[in-house]
C-alpha positions in Angstrom: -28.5 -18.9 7.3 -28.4 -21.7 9.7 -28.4 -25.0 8.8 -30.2 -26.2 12.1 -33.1 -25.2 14.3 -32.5 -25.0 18.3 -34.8 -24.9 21.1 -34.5 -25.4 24.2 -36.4 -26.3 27.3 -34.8 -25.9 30.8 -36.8 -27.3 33.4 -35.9 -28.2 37.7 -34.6 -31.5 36.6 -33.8 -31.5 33.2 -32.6 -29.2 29.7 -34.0 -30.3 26.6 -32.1 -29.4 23.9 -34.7 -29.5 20.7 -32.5 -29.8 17.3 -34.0 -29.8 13.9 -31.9 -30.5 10.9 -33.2 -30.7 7.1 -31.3 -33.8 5.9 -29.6 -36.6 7.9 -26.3 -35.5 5.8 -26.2 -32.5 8.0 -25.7 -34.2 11.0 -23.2 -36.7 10.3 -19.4 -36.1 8.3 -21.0 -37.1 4.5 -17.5 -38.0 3.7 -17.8 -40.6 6.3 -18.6 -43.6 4.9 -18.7 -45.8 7.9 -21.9 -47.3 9.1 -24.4 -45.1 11.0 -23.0 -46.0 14.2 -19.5 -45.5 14.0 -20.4 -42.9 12.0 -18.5 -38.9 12.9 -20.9 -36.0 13.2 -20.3 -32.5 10.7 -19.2 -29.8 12.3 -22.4 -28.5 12.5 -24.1 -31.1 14.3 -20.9 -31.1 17.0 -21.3 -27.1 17.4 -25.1 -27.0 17.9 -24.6 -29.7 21.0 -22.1 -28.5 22.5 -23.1 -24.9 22.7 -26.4 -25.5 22.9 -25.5 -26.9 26.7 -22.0 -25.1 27.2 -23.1 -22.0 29.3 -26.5 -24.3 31.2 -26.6 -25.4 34.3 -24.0 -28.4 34.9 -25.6 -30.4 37.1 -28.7 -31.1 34.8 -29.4 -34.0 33.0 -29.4 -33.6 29.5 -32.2 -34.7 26.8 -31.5 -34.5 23.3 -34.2 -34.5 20.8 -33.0 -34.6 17.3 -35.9 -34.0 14.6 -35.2 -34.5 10.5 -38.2 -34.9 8.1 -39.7 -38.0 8.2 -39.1 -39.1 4.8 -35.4 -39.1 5.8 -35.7 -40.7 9.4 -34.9 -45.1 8.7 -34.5 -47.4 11.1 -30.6 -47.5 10.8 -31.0 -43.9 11.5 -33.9 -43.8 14.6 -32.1 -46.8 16.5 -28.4 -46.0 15.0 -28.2 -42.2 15.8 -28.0 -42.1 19.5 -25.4 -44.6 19.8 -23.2 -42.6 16.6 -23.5 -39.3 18.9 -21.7 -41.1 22.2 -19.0 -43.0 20.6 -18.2 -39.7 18.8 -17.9 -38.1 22.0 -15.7 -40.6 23.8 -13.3 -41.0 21.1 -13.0 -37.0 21.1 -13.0 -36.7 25.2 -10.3 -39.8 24.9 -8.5 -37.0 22.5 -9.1 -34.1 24.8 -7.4 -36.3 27.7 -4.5 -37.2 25.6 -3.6 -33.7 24.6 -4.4 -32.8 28.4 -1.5 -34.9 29.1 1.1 -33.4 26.7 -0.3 -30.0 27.7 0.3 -30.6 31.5 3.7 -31.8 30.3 4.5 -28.8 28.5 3.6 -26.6 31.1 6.0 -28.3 33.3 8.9 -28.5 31.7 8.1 -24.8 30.4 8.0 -23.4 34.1 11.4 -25.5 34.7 13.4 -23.8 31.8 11.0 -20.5 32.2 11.9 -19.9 35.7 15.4 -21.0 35.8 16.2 -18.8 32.9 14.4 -15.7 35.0 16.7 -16.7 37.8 19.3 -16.5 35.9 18.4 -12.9 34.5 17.6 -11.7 38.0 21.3 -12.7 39.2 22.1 -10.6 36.0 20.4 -7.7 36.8 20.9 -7.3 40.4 24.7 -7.9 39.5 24.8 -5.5 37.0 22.3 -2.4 38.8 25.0 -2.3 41.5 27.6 -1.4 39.5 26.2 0.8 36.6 26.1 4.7 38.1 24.0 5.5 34.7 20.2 5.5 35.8 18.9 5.5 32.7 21.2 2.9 31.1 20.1 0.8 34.7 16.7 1.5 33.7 17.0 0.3 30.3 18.8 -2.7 31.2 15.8 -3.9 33.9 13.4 -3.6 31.4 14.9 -6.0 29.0 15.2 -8.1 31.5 12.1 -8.1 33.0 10.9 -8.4 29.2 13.0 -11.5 28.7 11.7 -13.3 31.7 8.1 -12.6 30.9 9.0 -14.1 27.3 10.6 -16.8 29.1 7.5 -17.3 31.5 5.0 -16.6 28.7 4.4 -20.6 27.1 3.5 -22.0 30.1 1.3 -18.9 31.5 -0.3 -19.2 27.3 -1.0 -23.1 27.3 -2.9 -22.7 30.9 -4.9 -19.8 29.6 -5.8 -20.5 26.2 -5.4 -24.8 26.2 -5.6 -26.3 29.5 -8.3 -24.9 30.6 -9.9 -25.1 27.3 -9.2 -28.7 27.5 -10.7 -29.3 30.4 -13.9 -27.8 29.5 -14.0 -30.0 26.4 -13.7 -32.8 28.6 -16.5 -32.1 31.9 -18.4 -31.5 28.7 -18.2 -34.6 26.8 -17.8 -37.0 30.0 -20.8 -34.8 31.9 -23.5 -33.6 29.4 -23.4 -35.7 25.8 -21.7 -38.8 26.6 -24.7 -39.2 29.8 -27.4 -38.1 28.0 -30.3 -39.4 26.9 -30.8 -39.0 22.5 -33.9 -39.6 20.9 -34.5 -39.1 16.9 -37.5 -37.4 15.6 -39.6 -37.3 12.8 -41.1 -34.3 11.8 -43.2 -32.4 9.2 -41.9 -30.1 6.8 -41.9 -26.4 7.0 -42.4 -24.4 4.1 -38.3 -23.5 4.2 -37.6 -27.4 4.5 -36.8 -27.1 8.0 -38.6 -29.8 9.7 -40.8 -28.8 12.2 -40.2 -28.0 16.0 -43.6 -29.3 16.9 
């Protein structure tokens, strides 16, 4: 079962991302002792944003409204929360451009040794298919080699696939949506399940 409620409202000019959580402690790390506004946010509280906006149109402006029974909202918590939220985010998009950076360097030096080594190979091969009469022992020798530069060519294509790009999403998200957002705290009724709720 989930431990939050979402909603969400998409209107010309704005999305409205309705989040309902049944204690505070669900929101933020409760092994972080900091005060509420350097406080980190659970994982659960990080999913829910970021999905909640990741596949939305980009261009809209983003309203958060977080709801938590109001037995549990304070003041810390009401004024605190919004402020907690962004400074999470910019320390993690501050992350996400510093592994950007080792990622980009990777990939660089990755094509360099990647490519020279396939050079290398292809010299190999084209010297050694003009002198083997065998055709299948030529055959077999150009597909190791062709297997060897694709395993030489494959870290570089891998980070850009799977981390770069990833990366980069992380970071329009952060720096776009959350970090410009507007975050308002919400006190709600309970629901029979504890849930606070939605209206």
């Amino acid at each position: 079962m989930s431990n939050y409620i979402e909603r969400l409202k998409e209107a010309d000019d704005q999305l409205v991302v309705e989040l309902s959580f049944k204690r505070v402690d669900q929101f933020f790390d409760p092994d972080d002792p900091s005060p509420i506004k350097s406080r980190d946010l659970s994982d659960n509280a990080l999913f829910a944003m970021i999905t909640a906006i990741i596949d939305r149109e980009p261009k809209k402006p983003v309203n958060y409204i977080i709801r938590f029974p109001a037995s549990q909202v304070t003041d810390d918590i009401e004024s605190g929360l919004p402020e907690a939220v962004k400074t999470y985010f910019i320390y993690r998009c501050e992350g996400a451009k510093r592994s950007l950076r080792v990622l980009l360097k990777r990939m660089k030096y990755g094509l360099i040794y990647g490519l020279s080594i396939s050079a290398v190979l292809i010299a190999i091969l084209v010297y050694l298919y003009s002198r083997i009469t065998d055709q299948v022992l030529a055959d077999i020798v150009l597909g190791a080699i062709v297997i060897f530069c694709w395993v030489a060519l494959w870290d570089p294509i891998d980070i850009f696939l799977h981390q770069y790009l990833f990366q980069k999403k992380t970071i329009a998200i952060c720096t776009k949506r959350i970090i410009n957002s507007t975050i308002r705290v919400e006190k709600a009724n309970v629901q029979p399940d504890g849930m606070p709720s939605p209206d």
